[in-house]
C-alpha positions in Angstrom: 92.8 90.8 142.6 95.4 92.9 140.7 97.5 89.9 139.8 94.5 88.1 138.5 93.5 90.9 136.1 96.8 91.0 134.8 96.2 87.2 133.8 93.2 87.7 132.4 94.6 90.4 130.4 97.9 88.5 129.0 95.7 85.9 128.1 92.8 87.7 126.2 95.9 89.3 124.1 97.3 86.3 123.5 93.8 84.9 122.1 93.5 88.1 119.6 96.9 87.0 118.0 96.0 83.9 117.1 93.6 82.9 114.0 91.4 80.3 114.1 91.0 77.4 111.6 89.1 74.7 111.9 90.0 73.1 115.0 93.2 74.2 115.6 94.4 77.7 116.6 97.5 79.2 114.6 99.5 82.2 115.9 100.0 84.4 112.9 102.2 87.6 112.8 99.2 89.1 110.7 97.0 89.6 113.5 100.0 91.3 115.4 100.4 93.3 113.1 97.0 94.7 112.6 96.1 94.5 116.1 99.3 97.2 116.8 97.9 99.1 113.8 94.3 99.0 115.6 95.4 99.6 118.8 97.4 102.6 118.0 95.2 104.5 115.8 97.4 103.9 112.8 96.0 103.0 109.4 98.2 100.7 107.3 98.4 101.9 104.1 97.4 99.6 101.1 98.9 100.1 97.9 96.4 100.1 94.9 96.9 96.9 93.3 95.4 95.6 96.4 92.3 95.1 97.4 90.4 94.2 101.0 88.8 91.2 100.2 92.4 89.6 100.9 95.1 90.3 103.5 94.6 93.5 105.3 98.1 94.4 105.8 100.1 97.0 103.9 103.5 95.5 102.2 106.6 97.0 103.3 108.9 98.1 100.5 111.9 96.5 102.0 110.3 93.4 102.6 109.0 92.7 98.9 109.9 89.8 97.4 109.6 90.0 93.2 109.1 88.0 90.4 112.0 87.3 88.1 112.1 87.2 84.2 114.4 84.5 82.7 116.7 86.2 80.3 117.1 82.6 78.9 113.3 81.5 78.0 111.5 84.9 79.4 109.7 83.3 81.6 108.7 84.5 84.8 109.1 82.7 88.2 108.7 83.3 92.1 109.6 81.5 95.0 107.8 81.8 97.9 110.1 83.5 100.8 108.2 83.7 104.1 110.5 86.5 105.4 109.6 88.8 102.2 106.0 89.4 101.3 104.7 89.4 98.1 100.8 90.0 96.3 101.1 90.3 92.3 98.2 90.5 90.4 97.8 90.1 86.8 95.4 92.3 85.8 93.0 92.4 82.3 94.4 95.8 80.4 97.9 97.8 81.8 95.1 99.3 84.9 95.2 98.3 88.5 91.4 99.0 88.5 90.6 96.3 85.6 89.5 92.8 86.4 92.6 90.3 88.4 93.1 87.7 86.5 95.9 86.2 88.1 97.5 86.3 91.8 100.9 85.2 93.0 100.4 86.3 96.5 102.3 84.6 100.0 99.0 85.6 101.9 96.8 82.6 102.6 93.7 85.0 103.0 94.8 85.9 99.2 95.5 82.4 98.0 92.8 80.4 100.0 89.4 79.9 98.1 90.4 82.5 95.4 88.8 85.2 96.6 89.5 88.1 94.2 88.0 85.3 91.4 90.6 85.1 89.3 90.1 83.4 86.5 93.8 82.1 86.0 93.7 81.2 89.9 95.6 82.8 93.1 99.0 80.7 93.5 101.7 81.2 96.3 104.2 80.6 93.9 104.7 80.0 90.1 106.0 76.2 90.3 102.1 75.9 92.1 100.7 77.0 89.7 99.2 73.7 87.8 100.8 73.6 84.7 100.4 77.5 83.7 103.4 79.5 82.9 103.7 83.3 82.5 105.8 84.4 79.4 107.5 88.2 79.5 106.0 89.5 76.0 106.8 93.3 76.2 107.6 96.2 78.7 105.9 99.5 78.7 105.5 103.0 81.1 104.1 101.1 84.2 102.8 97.4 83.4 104.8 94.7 81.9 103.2 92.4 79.3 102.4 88.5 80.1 101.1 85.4 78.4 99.7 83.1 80.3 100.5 79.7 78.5 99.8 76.1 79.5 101.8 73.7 78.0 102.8 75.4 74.6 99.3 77.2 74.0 98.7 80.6 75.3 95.3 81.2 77.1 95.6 85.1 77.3 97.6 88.1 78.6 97.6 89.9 81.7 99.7 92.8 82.7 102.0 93.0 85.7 102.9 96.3 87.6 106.5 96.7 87.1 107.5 97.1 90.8 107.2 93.4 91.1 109.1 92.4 88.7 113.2 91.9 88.0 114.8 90.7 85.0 117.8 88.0 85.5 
């Protein structure tokens, strides 16, 4: 009886780390993560420019991976890394609590569906990102300044906290 309730056990964990989709059942290091988090009473902590209709988990500082600003053609570009994490809006005015336009994130909770409704779109990466480029216009205290362009024409600005961002 013992050994059977340790199988039941190891498999009802095993069921909480995966996610399912559709039909099919992916394992997902996200659900680890929050289900350690859950299970030991911790509280990951979220930093402001996020928001929980996306990915619940926290971003590590040493596992952030940035945009980078061309010194060339100042434009800005991010490749998704899968070992670094990254969730960069582009917010209305220099504010993290003005309206996301704009969201490079690796998260597919983040990406999928669009769910913060941005009205630029929620990419995992900039060469995704359906023609739209994002232009480095000016730096100031906290926020850089962006254009948003598609092909030569600029649609509108957003600002981007600086702690995403290097420049080249």
């Amino acid at each position: 009886m013992l050994i059977s309730l340790f199988f039941l056990s190891c498999n009802n964990r095993r069921e909480t780390n995966k996610v399912q989709t559709g039909n099919t059942n992916i394992d997902t290091g996200v659900a680890r993560k929050a289900e350690a988090n859950h299970s030991t009473g911790e509280k990951a902590l979220v930093p402001a420019d996020t928001a929980a209709v996306g990915s619940p988990e926290a971003i590590s500082e040493d596992q952030l991976n940035k945009a980078e600003v061309s010194m060339k053609d100042s434009l800005i570009w991010l490749s998704a890394n899968m070992r670094l994490d990254h969730r960069i809006f582009g917010y209305e005015k220099p504010d993290t609590n003005s309206k996301k336009m704009i969201l490079l994130s690796i998260f597919t909770s983040d990406v999928k569906g669009n769910p913060y409704h941005c009205p630029y779109g929620a990419f995992y990466e900039t060469n995704e990102m359906d023609g739209l480029k994002l232009k480095f216009v000016s730096d100031g205290d906290k926020f850089i300044e962006v254009n948003v362009k598609k092909e030569e024409t600029v649609l509108g600005r957003v600002f981007i906290d600086k702690k995403w961002i290097d420049f080249e």
